[in-house]
C-alpha positions as CSV (number, residue, x, y, z in Angstrom):
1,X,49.5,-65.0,68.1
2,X,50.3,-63.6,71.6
3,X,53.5,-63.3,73.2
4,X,53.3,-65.9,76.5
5,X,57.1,-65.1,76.9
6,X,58.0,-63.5,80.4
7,X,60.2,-60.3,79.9
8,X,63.1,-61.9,81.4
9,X,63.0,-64.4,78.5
10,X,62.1,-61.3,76.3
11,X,65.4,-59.5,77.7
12,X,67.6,-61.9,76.9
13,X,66.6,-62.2,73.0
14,X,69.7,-63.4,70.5
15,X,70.3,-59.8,68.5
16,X,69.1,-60.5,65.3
17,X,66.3,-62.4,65.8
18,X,62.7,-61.5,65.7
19,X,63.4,-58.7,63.1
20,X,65.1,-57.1,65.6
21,X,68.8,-55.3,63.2
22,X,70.2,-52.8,65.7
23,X,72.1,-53.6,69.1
24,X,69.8,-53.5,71.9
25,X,70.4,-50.8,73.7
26,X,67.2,-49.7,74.9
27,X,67.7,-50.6,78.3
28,X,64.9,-53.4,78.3
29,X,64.5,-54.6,81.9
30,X,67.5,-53.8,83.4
31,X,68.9,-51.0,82.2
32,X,67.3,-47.3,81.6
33,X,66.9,-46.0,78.0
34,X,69.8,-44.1,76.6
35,X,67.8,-40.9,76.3
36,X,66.8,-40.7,79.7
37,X,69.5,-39.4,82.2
38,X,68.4,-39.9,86.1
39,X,69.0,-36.4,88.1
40,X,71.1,-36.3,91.2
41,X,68.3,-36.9,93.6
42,X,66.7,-40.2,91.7
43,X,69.9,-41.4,91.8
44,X,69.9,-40.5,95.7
45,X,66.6,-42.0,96.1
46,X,67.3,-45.3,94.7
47,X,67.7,-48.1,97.3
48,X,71.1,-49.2,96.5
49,X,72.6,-46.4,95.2
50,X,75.7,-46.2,93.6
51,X,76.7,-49.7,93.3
52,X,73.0,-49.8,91.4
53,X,74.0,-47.5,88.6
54,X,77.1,-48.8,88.0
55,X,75.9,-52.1,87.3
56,X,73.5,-50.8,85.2
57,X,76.2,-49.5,83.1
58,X,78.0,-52.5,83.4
59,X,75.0,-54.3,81.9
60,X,74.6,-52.3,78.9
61,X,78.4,-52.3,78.1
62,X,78.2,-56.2,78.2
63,X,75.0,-56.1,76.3
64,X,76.6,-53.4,73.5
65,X,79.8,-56.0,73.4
66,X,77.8,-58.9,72.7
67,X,76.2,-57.3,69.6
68,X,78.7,-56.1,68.3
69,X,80.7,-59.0,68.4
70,X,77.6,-61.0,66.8
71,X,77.5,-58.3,63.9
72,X,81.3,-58.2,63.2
73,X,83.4,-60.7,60.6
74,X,86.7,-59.7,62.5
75,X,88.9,-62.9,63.7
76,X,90.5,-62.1,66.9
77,X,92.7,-64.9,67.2
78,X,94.0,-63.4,63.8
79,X,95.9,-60.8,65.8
80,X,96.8,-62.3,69.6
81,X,100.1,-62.7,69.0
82,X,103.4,-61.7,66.7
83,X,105.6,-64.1,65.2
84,X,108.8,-65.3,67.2
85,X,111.2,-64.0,64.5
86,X,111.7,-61.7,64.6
87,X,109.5,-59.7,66.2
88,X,109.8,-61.6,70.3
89,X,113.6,-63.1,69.9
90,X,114.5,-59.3,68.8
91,X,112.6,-57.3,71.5
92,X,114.1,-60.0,74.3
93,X,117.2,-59.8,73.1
94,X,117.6,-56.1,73.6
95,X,115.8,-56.1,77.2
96,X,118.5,-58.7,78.0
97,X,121.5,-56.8,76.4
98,X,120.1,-53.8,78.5
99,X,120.0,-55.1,81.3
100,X,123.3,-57.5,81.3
101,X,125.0,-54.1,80.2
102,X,123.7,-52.3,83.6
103,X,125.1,-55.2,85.8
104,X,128.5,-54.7,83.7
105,X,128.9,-51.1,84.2
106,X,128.2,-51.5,87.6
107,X,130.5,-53.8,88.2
108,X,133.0,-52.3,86.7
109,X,132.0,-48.7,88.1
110,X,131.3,-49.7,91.7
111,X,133.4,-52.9,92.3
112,X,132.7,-54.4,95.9
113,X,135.0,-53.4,98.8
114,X,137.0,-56.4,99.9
115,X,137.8,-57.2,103.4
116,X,140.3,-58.6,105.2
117,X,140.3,-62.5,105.1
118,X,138.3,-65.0,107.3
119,X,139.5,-65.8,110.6
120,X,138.7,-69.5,111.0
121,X,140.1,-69.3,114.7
122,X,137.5,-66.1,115.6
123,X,133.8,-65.6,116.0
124,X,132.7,-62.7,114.5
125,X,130.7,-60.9,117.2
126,X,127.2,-60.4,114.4
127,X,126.2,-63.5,112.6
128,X,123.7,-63.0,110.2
129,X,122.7,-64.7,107.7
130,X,121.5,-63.3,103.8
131,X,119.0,-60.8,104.1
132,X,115.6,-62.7,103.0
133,X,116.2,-65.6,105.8
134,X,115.8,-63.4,108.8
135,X,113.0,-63.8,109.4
136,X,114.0,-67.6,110.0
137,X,117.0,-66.6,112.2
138,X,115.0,-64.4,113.9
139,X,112.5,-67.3,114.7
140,X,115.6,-69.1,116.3
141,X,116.0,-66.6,119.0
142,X,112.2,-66.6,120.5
143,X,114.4,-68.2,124.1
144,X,111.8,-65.9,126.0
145,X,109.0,-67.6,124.8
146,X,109.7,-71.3,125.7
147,X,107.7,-72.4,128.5
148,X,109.3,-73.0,131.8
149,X,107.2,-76.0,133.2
150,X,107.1,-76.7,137.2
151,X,106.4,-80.4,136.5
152,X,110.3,-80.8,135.3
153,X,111.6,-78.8,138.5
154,X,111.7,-75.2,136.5
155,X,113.4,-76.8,133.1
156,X,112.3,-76.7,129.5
157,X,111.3,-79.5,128.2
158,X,112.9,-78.3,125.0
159,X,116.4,-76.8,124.4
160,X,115.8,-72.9,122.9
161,X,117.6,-74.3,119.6
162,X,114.7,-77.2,119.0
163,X,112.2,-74.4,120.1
164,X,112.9,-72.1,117.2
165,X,113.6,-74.7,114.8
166,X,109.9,-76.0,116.0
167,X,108.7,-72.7,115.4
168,X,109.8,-72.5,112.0
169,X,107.9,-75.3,111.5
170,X,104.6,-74.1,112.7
171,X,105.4,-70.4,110.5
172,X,106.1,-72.6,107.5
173,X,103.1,-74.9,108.1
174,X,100.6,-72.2,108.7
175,X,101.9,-70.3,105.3
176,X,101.3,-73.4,103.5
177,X,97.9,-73.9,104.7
178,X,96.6,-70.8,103.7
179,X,96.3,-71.2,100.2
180,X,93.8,-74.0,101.6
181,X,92.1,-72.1,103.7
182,X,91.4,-69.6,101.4
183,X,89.3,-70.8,98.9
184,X,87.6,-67.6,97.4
185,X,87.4,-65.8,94.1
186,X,88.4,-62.5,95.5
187,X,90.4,-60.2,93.2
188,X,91.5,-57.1,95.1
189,X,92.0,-57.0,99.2
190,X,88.7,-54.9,99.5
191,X,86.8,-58.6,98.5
192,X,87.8,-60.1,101.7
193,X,89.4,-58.0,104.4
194,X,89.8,-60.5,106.4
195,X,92.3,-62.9,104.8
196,X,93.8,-59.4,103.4
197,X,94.4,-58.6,106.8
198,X,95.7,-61.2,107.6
199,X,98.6,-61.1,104.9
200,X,98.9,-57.5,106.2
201,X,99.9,-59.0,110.0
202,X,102.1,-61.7,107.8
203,X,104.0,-59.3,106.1
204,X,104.7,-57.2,109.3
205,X,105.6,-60.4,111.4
206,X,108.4,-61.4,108.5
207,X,109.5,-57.3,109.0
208,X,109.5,-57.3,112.6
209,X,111.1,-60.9,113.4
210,X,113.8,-59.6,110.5
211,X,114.7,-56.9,112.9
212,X,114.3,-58.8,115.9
213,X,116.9,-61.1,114.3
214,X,119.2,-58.3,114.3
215,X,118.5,-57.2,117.4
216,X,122.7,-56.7,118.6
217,X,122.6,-54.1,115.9
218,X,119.3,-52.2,116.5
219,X,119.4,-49.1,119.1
220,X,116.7,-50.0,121.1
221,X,116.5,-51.5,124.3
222,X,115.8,-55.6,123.4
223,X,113.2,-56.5,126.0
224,X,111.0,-53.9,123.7
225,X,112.4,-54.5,120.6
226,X,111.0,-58.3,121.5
227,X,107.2,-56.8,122.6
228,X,107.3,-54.9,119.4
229,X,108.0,-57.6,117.3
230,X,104.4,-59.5,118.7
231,X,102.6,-56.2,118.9
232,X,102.8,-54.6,115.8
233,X,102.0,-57.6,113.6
234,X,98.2,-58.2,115.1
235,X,97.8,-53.7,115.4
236,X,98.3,-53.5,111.6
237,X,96.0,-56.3,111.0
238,X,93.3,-55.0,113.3
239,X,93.9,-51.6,111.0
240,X,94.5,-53.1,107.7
241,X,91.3,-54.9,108.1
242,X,89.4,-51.8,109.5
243,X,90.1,-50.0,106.7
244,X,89.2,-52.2,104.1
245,X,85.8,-53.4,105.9
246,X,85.5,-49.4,105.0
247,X,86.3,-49.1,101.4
248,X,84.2,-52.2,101.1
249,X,80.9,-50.7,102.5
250,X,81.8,-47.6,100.2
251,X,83.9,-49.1,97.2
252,X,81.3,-50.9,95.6
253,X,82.1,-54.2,96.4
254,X,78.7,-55.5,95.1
255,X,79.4,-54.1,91.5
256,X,82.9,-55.8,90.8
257,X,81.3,-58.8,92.4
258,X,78.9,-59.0,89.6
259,X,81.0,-57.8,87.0
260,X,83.3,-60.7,87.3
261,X,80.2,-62.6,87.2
262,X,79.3,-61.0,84.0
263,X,82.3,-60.8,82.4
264,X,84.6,-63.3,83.6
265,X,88.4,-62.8,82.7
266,X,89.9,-65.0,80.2
C-alpha cells in the first residue's frame, strides 16, 4: 500500500515503530547524514550560515536524546537527590562552621577601630548614610533640578526636600514597573539589547547618584560632578546596547532562540 504520509510526518516517526530498531540519526529532513561532512565553502554558501549549522546540530542532539531515552530502563528520578541525613545536614553544617569561623577570626584578628563618642550637641560636617542607600540620599540633593516657575514670582512650587523625596518616588516606581514592561523569554542580554541596555544605564545611574551623594568628599569640581551624574548613565546605555545589537547579528541569536524552543529548561 503506498505511503500518502508527507515527509514532515515521516520525519517525526516514534523510534521504534515501523521496524525501524536503531536511533535515527540519518539526518532525515532536517539534518545532513552523519557520513557526509559539508566543506568550508558549502558551509559559506548556505543562506543562513552559521546559525544554520548549528541548529542542525542542535536538531540531531535532541533527536539522538529522545531515542535514547525511549530505549533506556534507567529511572532518573531514582538519583535527583541525596538523603537529608546525612548527606545535606552534614555538607551545610561544615559550609556554615566555615564560614562562622572566618567571621570569628576576623573579628578577633581585626577588631574595629573605635571612635571617640557622639556629640549630640555637634553636626558632623559628612552625613551619610550606609553604603547601599546612596543612591536614595543622592536623589535628595537634585536642588538644581527643581523648576523655578515665573507664574509663582521665581519660587518653587516645591521645597528641594519634597522634590527629592518625589524623586525617589518616580526611581522606585519606574523600577517596579519594569518587570511589567518586560514581558519576554530572553535568557542572556544578547536576546534583547534593549531592556539590557537599559539595566546597563540603571546600574550606572545607582553608581553615579551614589557618588553624587558624596559629593563634599569627591575631588572634583560639583557643578560637573552633577553633569556627570546625568551623562554617563544614558552614554553607557547608548554603548551597552550598541554592542550587544552586535554580538546579536554575529552571536547566533537565532540558534539559542530555537534551542530553548526545542529543549526548554526544566
Amino acid at each position: 500500500m503506498a505511503d500518502n504520509r508527507t515527509d514532515d510526518e515521516s520525519a517525526h516517526d516514534v523510534p521504534g515503530e515501523d521496524g525501524d530498531e536503531d536511533p535515527r540519526t540519518d539526518g532525515a529532513g532536517v539534518v545532513a547524514p552523519d557520513t557526509e561532512t559539508p566543506t568550508w565553502d558549502e558551509r559559506k554558501t548556505r543562506q543562513v550560515g552559521l546559525s544554520r549549522l548549528t541548529y542542525e546540530y542542535f536538531e540531531r542532539a535532541r533527536r539522538e536524546d529522545q531515542d535514547l531515552r525511549g530505549e533506556s530502563t534507567y529511572v532518573e528520578r531514582d538519583v535527583l537527590g541525596f538523603p537529608t541525613w546525612p548527606h545535606e545536614v552534614v555538607r551545610n553544617l561544615s559550609i556554615a562552621s566555615f564560614f562562622v569561623g572566618m567571621v570569628l577570626f576576623l573579628a578577633a584578628t581585626m577588631p574595629p577601630h573605635i571612635g571617640p563618642p557622639a556629640d549630640g550637641s555637634t553636626t558632623p560636617a559628612v552625613i551619610l548614610p550606609d553604603w547601599y542607600l546612596y543612591w536614595s540620599f543622592g536623589l535628595l540633593k537634585l536642588g538644581p533640578l527643581n523648576p523655578e516657575l515665573a507664574v509663582l514670582g521665581g519660587q518653587k512650587l516645591l521645597g528641594d526636600r519634597p522634590y527629592g523625596v518625589l524623586a525617589n518616588l518616580v526611581v522606585v516606581g519606574v523600577i517596579t514597573l519594569v518587570p511589567f514592561l518586560n514581558k519576554g523569554s530572553a535568557r542572556r542580554p544578547v536576546e534583547q539589547p534593549f531592556w539590557s541596555a537599559v539595566g546597563v544605564a540603571g546600574v550606572v545611574f545607582a553608581f553615579t547618584i551614589s557618588v553624587y551623594s558624596a559629593k563634599n568628599l569627591v575631588p572634583m569640581n560639583v557643578d560637573l560632578l552633577f553633569d556627570l551624574t546625568f551623562l554617563l548613565p544614558p552614554v553607557a546605555g547608548v554603548v551597552a546596547y550598541a554592542v550587544l545589537k552586535t554580538m546579536r547579528e554575529g552571536y547566533m541569536y537565532d540558534l539559542n532562540r530555537r534551542y530553548y524552543r526545542l529543549r526548554p529548561p526544566k
